[in-house]
PAVEX-52081 format. One record per residue: x, y, z of N, C-alpha, C, O in turn; residue in one letter. Coordinates in steps of 0.02 Angstrom, whole numbers, padded with zeros to 5 digits, always signed. Example, Ala and Ser with C-alpha at 12.3 -4.5 7.8 and 13.67 -1.06 7.14 Angstrom:
residues 2
+00660-00284+00390+00615-00225+00390+00660-00165+00390+00712-00166+00423a
+00642-00112+00354+00684-00053+00357+00645+00002+00394+00670+00057+00402s
//
This chain:
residues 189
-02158+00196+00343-02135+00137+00307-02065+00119+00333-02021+00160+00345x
-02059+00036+00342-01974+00040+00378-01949+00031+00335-01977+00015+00283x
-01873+00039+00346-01813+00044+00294-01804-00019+00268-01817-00072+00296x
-01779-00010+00211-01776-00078+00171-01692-00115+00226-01656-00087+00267x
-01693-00164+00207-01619-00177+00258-01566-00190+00187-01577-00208+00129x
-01501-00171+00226-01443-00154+00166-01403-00240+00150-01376-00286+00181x
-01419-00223+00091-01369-00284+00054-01298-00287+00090-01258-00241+00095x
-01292-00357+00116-01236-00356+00186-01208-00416+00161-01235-00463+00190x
-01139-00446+00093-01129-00469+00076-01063-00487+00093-01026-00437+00094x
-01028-00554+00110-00969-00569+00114-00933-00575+00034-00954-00603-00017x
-00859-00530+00049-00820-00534+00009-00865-00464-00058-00853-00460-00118x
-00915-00419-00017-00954-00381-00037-00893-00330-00072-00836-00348-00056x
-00897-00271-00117-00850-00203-00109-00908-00157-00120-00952-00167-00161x
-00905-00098-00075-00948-00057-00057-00913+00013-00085-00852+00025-00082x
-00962+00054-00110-00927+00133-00106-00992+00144-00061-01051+00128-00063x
-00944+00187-00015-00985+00209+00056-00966+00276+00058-00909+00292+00039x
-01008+00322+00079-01028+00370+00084-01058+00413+00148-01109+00390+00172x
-01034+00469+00175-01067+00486+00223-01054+00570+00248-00997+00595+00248x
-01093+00593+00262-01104+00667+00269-01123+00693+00324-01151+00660+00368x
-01107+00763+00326-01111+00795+00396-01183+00828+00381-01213+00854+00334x
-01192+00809+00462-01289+00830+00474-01271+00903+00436-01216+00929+00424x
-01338+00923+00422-01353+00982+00384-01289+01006+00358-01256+01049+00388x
-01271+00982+00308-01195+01000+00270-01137+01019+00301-01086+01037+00273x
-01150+01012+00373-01076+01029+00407-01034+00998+00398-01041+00942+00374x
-00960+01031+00416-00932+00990+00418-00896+00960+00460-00886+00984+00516x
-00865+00893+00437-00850+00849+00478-00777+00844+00499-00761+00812+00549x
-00742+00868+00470-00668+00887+00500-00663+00969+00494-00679+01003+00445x
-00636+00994+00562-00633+01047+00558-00535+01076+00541-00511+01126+00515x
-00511+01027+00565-00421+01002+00560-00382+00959+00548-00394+00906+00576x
-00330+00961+00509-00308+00900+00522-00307+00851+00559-00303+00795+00535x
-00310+00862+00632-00321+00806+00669-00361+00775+00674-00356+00723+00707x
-00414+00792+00647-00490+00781+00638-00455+00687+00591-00458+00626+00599x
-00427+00738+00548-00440+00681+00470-00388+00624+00506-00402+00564+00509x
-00322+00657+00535-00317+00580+00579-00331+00551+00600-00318+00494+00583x
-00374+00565+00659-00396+00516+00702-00453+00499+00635-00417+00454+00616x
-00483+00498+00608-00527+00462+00575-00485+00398+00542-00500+00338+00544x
-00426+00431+00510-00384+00389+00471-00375+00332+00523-00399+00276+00512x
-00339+00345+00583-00335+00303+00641-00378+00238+00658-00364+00178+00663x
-00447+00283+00665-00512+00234+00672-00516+00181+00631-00523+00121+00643x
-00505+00228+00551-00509+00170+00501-00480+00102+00499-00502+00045+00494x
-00401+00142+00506-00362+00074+00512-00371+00023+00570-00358-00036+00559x
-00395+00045+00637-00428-00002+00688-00462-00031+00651-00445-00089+00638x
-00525-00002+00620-00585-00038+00592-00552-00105+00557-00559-00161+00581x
-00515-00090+00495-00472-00136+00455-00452-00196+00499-00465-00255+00485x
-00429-00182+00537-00388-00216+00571-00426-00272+00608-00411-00331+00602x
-00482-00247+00651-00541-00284+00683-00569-00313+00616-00530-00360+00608x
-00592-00314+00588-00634-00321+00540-00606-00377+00479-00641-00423+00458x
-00554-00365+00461-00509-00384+00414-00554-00354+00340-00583-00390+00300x
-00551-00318+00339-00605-00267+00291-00544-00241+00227-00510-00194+00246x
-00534-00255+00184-00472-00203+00133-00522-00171+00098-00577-00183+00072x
-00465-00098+00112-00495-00029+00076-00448-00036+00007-00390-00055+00002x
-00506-00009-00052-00469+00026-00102-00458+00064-00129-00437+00073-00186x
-00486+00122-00045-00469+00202-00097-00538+00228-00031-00591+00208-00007x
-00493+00279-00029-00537+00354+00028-00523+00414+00002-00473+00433-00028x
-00588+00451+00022-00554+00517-00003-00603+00554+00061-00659+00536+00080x
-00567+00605+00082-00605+00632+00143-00618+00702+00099-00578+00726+00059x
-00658+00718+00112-00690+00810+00097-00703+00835+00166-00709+00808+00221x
-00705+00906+00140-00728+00942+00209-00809+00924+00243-00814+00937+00303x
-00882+00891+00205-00922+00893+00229-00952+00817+00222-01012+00803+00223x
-00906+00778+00217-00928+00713+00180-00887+00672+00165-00867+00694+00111x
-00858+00623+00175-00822+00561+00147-00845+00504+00102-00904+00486+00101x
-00793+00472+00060-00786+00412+00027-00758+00368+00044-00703+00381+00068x
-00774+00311+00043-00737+00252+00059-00731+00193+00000-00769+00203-00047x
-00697+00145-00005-00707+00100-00028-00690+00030-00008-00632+00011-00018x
-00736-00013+00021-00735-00056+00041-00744-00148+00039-00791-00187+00029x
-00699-00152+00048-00732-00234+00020-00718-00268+00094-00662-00262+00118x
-00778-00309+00137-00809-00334+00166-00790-00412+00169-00830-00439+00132x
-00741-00464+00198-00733-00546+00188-00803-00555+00239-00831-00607+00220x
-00830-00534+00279-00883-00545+00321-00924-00493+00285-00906-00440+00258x
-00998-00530+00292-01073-00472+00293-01074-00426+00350-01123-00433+00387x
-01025-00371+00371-01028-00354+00418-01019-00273+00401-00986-00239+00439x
-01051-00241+00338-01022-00168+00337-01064-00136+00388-01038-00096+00427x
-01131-00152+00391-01147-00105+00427-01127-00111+00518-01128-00065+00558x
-01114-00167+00529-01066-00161+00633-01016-00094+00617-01003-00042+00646x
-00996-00126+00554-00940-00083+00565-00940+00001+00530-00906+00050+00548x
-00986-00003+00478-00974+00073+00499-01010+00128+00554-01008+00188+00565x
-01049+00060+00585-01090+00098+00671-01038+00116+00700-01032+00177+00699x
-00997+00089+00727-00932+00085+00743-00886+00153+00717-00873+00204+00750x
-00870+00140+00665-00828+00192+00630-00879+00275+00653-00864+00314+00697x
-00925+00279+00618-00953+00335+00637-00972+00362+00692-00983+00422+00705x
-00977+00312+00725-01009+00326+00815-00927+00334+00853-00930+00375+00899x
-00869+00310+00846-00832+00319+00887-00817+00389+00857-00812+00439+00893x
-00810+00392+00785-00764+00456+00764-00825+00513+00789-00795+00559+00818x
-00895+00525+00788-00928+00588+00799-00922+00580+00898-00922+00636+00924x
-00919+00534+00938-00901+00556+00985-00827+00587+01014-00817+00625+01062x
-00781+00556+00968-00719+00594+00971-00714+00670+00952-00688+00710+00991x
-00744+00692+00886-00762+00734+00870-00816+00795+00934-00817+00855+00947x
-00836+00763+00947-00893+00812+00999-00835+00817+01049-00814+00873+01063x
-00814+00775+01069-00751+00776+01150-00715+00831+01122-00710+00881+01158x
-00692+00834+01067-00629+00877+01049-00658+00944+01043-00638+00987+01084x
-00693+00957+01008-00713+01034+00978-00791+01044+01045-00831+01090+01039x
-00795+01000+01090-00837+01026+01154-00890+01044+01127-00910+01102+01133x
-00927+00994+01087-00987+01009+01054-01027+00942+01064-00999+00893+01090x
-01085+00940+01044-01131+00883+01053-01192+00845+00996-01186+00859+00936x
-01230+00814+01011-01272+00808+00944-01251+00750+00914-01211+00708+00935x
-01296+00751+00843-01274+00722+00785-01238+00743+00746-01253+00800+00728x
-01176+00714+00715-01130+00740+00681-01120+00714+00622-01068+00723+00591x
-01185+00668+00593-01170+00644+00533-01256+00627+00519-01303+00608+00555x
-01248+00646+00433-01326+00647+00420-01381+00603+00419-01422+00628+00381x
-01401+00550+00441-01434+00494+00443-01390+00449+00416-01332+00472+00414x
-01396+00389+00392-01365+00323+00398-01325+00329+00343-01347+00349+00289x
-01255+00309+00354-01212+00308+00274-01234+00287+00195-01294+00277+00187x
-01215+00285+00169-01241+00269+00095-01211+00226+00072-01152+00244+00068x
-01219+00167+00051-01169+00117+00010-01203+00076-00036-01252+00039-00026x
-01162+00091-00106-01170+00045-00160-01132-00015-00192-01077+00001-00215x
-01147-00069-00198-01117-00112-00194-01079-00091-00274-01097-00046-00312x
-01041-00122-00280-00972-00118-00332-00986-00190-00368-00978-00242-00336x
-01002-00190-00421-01010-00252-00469-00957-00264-00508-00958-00325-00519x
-00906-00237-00536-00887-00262-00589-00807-00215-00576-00807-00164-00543x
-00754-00237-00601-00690-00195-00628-00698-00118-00648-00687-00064-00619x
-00715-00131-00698-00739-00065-00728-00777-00019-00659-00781+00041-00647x
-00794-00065-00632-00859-00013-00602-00784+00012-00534-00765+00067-00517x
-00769-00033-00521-00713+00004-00481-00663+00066-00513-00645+00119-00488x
-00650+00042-00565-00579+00076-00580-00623+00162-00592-00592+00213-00576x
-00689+00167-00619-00712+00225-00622-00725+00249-00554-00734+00309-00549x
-00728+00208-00492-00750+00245-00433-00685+00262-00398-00681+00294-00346x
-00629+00232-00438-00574+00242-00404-00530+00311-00433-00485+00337-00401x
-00554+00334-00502-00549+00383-00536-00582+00451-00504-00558+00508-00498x
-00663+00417-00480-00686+00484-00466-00672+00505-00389-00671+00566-00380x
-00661+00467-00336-00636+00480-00286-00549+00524-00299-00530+00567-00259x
-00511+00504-00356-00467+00533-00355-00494+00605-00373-00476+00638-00324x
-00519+00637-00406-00535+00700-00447-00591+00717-00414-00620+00762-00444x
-00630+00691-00341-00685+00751-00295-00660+00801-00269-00704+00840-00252x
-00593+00823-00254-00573+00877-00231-00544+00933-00280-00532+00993-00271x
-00534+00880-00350-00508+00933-00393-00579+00960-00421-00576+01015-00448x
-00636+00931-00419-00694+00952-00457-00727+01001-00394-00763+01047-00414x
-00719+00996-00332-00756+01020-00293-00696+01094-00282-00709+01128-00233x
-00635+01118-00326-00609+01159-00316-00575+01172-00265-00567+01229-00242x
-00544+01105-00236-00495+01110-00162-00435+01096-00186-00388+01123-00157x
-00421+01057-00235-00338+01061-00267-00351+01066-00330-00405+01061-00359x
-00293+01077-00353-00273+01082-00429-00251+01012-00466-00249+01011-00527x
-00244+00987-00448-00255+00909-00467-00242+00834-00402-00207+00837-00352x
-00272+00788-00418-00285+00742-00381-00234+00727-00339-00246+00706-00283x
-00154+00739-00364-00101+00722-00322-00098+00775-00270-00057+00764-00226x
-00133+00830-00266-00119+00879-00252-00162+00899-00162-00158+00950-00128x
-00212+00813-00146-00272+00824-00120-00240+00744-00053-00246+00684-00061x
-00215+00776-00004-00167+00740+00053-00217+00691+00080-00202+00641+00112x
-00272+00710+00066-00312+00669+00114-00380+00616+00075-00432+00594+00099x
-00359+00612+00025-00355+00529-00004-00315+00477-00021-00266+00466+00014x
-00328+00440-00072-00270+00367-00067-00235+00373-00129-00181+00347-00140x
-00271+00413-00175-00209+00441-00246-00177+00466-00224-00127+00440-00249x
-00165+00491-00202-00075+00511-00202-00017+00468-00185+00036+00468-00215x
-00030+00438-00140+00011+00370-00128+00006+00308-00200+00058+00283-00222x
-00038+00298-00218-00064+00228-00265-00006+00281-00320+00050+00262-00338x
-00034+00342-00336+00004+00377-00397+00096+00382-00395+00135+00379-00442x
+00109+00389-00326+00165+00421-00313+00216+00329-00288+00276+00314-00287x
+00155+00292-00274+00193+00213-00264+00221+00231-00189+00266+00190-00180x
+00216+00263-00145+00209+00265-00092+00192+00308-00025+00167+00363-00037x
+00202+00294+00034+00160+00324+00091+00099+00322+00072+00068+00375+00073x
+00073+00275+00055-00014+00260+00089-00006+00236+00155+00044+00220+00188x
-00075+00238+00168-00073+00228+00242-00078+00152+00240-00113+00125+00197x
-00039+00110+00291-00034+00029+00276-00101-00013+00266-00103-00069+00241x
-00169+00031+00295-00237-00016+00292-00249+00006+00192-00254-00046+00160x
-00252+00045+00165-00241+00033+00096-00230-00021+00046-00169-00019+00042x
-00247-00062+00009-00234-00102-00040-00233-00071-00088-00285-00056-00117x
-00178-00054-00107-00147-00010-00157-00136-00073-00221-00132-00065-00282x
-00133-00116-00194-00110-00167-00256-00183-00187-00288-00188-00198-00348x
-00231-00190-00248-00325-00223-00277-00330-00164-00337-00356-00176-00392x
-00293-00082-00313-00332-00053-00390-00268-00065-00444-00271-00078-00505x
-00225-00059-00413-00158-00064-00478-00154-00145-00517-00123-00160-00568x
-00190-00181-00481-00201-00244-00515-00269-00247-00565-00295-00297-00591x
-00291-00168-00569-00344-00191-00650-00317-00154-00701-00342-00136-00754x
-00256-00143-00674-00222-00096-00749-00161-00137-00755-00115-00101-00776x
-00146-00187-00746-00084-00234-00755-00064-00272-00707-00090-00275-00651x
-00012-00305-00729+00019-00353-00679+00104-00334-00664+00132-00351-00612x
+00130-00304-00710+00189-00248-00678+00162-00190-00651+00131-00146-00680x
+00182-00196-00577+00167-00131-00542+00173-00075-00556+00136-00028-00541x
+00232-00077-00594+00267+00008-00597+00221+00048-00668+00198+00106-00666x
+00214-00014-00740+00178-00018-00773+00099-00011-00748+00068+00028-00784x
+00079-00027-00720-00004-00024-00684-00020+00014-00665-00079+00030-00663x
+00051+00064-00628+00038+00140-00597+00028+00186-00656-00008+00233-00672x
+00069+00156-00678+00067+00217-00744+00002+00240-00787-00016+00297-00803x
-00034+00162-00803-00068+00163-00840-00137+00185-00783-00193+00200-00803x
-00120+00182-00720-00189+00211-00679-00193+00295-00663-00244+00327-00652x
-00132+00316-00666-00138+00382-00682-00139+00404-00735-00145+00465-00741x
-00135+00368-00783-00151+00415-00864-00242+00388-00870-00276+00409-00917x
-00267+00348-00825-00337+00342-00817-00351+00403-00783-00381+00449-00810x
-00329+00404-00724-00390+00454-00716-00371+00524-00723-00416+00561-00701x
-00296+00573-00756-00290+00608-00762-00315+00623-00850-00298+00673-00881x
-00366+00559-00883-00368+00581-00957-00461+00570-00924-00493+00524-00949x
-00492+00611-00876-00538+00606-00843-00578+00583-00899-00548+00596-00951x
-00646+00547-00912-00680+00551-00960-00675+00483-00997-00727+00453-01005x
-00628+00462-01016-00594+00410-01046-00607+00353-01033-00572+00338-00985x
-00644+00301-01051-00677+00239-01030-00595+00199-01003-00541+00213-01029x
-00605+00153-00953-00549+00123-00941-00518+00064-01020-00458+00053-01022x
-00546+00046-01056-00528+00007-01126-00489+00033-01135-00433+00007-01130x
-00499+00127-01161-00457+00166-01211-00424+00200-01153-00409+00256-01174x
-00408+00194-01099-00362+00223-01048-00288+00174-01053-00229+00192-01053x
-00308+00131-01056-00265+00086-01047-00202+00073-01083-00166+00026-01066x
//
């Protein structure tokens, strides 16, 4: 049976998803997670694509994406195909390096963000790699929380703009979201 074809929407926001063939993983070093970071921001850049939030794991990444062109999937051929051949060059390995085709769900609503932007903060604290979300270098909470050093392809302002319109106020109230985990965004607020 062929694959259904993916909802490819301008001005789309995607949580995208993607994993290393048979649970491997996909950064073995830091440099790994740079040059991905790197790629990304090319991607951004070509693309004019704003992110609102990444979180890299050891066997699998998150993204969050919003799309002004129907173009996620060029581009995450792109993203994944340059980064697993970089990946094979470096560590002198070969193959597939990522598990069949990424995963992406389209993002409907505020709410539906601010919870995906919650749980991308807290996959490393749930998966037992830090002790809390600020604590996890290689997503976009810590910067959005801390109000700076994100990486410049980031739109740090798209999530701090559903918790207010004073910044400093918006930060606040987005880390007492997702550090009161559980908490519908209404009563976070």
């Amino acid at each position: 049976m062929p694959r259904l074809p993916r909802v490819n929407l301008p001005n789309g926001i995607y949580h995208v998803t993607a994993r290393g063939n048979r649970r491997q993983p996909l950064f073995l070093e830091d440099r790994d997670r740079e040059l991905f970071l790197a790629i990304l921001a090319t991607l951004g850049l070509r693309r004019a694509w704003r992110f609102h939030g990444y979180c890299l794991m050891p066997n699998h990444y998150h993204l969050v994406i919003e799309t002004p062109n129907a173009d996620l999937s060029a581009g995450m051929q792109y993203l994944n195909g340059v980064y697993a051949d970089s990946f094979n060059y470096f560590h002198g390995t070969d193959g597939h390096l990522f598990q069949g085709r990424f995963h992406a769900v389209l993002v409907e609503s505020d709410p539906h963000l601010a919870e995906l932007s919650r749980y991308l903060a807290l996959n490393p604290v749930r998966a037992g790699l830090a002790v809390t979300a600020r604590d996890w270098r290689w997503g976009s909470y810590p910067a959005v929380a801390a109000g700076g050093g994100s990486p410049p392809f980031v739109d740090v302002q798209g999530i701090l703009g559903l918790f207010g319109r004073n910044p400093e106020r918006a930060r606040r109230a987005f880390v007492r979201f997702v550090e009161s985990d559980g908490v519908p965004l209404e009563a976070a607020s």
